[in-house]
C-alpha positions in Angstrom: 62.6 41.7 -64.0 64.9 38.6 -63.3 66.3 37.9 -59.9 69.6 38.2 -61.7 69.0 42.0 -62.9 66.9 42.7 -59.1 69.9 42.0 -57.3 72.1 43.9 -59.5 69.9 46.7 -58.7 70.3 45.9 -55.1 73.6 45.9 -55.6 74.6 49.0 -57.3 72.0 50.9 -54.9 74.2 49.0 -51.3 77.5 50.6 -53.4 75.4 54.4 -53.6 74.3 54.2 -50.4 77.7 52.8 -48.6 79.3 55.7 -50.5 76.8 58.9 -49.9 77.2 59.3 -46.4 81.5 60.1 -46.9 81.1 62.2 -49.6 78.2 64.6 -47.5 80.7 64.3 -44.7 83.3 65.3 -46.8 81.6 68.4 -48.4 79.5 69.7 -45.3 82.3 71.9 -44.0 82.9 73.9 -47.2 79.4 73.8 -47.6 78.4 75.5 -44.6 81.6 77.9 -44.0 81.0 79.3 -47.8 77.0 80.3 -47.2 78.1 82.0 -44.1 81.2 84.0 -46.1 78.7 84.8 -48.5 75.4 85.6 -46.1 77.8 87.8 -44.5 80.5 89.3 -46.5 78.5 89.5 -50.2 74.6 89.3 -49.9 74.3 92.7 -48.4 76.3 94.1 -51.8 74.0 92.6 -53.9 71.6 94.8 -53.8 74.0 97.6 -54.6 71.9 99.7 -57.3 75.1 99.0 -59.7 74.3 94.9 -59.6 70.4 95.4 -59.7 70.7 98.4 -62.7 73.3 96.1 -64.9 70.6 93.2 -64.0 67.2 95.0 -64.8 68.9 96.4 -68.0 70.3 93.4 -69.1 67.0 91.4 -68.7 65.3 93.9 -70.8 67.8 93.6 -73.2 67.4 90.4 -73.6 63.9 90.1 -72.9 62.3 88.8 -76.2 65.6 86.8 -77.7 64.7 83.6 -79.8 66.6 80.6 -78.3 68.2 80.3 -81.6 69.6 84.0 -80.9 71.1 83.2 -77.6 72.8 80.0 -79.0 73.8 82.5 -81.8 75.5 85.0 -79.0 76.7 82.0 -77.1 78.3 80.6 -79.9 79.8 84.3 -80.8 81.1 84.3 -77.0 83.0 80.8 -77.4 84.4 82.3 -80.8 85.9 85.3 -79.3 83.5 87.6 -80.2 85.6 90.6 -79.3 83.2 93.5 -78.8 80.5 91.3 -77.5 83.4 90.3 -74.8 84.1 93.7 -74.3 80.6 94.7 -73.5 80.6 92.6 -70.6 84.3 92.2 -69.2 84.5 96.1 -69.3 81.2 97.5 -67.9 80.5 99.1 -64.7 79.2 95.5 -63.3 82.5 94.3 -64.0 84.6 97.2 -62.1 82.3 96.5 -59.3 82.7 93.0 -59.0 86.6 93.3 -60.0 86.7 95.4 -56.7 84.8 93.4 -54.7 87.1 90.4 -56.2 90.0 92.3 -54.8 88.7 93.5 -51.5 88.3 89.6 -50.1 91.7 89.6 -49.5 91.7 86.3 -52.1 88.4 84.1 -51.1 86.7 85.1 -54.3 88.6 84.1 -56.8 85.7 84.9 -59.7 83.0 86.4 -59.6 79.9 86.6 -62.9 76.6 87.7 -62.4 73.8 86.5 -65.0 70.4 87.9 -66.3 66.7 86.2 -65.7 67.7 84.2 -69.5 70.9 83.1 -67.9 73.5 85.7 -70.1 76.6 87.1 -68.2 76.0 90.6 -67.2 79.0 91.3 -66.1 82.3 89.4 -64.6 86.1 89.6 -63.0 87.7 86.9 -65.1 86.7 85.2 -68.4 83.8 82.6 -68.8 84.1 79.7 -71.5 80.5 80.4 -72.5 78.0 83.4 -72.3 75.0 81.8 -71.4 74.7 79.7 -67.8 70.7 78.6 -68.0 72.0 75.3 -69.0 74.0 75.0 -65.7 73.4 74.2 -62.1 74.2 77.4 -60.8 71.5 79.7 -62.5 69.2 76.2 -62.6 69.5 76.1 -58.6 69.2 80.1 -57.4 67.8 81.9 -60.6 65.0 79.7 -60.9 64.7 78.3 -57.7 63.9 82.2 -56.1 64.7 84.6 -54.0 67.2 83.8 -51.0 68.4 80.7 -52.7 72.1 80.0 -52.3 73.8 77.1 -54.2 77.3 75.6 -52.9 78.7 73.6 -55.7 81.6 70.8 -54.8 85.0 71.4 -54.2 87.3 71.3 -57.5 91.0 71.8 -57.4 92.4 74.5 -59.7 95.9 75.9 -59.8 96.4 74.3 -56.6 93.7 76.0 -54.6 90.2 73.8 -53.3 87.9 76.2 -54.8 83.9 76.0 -54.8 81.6 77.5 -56.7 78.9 79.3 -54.8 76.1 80.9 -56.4 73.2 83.5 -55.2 69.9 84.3 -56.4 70.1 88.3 -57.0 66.8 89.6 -55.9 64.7 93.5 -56.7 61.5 94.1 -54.4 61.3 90.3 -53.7 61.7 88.9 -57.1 64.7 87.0 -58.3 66.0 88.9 -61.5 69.1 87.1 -62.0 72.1 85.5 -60.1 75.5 85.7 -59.4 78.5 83.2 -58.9 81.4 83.3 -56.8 84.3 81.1 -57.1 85.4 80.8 -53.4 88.6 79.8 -52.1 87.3 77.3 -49.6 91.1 77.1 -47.6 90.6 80.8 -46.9 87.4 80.5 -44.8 88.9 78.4 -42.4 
């Protein structure tokens, strides 16, 4: 390596590190005020037999699906797939987290829950895809384990500071699937 291309290294690490410290400053407070909403107000509903039965069933469903057949049903999903939508947005999962949804008095804003492959089990509002496993929220609680809550940064959407936090969904100690909340961080304080 030449000294010229060391010290652009240097350089662009100085300009990563000068800027790292603000943005954890800047994220800490949602960060911490949406784990304790969610330790408190939605953990303990998790293991509400409706979430773990739609889980359990869903994962053995989907249990010995190709990766070619969940692209297949992803891709269905993006197309509009009617009944396939259907199946999901109107199941008993979905009542259950529409009425969860509408019990927070507004901090959840979404909610979708997802199998051990990563598929929407059920959900209050529409998802642009079916399957999550390519995403940071299943990647960070689903396969992470049980216990494993993931705060995702603040994003700005119809003029509310919403965050994404997700939650490992655990049966007997093993992490079966997850869940993800869109939180309205300006309603925690």
């Amino acid at each position: 390596m030449t000294i010229r291309n060391r010290l652009a290294v240097l350089a662009a690490a100085a300009s990563i590190l000068a800027i790292a410290p603000a943005v954890a400053q800047d994220e800490a407070p949602h960060v911490k005020s949406a784990t304790a909403y969610v330790q408190k107000n939605i953990e303990p509903w998790l293991s509400d037999p409706v979430v773990v039965t739609a889980i359990v069933e869903s994962n053995k469903k989907h249990k010995k699906l190709m990766q070619e057949e969940i692209t297949a049903l992803d891709k269905a999903w993006v197309a509009k797939d009617q009944a396939l939508i259907d199946g999901i947005r109107k199941n008993k999962l979905s009542e259950f987290l529409i009425k969860k949804k509408e019990a927070s008095g507004g901090v959840i804003t979404e909610a979708f829950v997802m199998d051990n492959r990563g598929l929407n089990v059920g959900q209050t509002d529409g998802t642009s895809d079916l399957w999550q496993a390519d995403e940071a929220k299943w990647q960070k609680t689903y396969a992470v384990g049980p216990g494993t809550i993931f705060v995702d940064k603040v994003e700005e959407e119809d003029g509310k500071k919403i965050a994404q936090v997700s939650v490992a969904i655990s049966d007997k100690d093993v992490a079966i699937g997850a869940v993800t909340f869109g939180i309205d961080v300006d309603k925690l304080k």
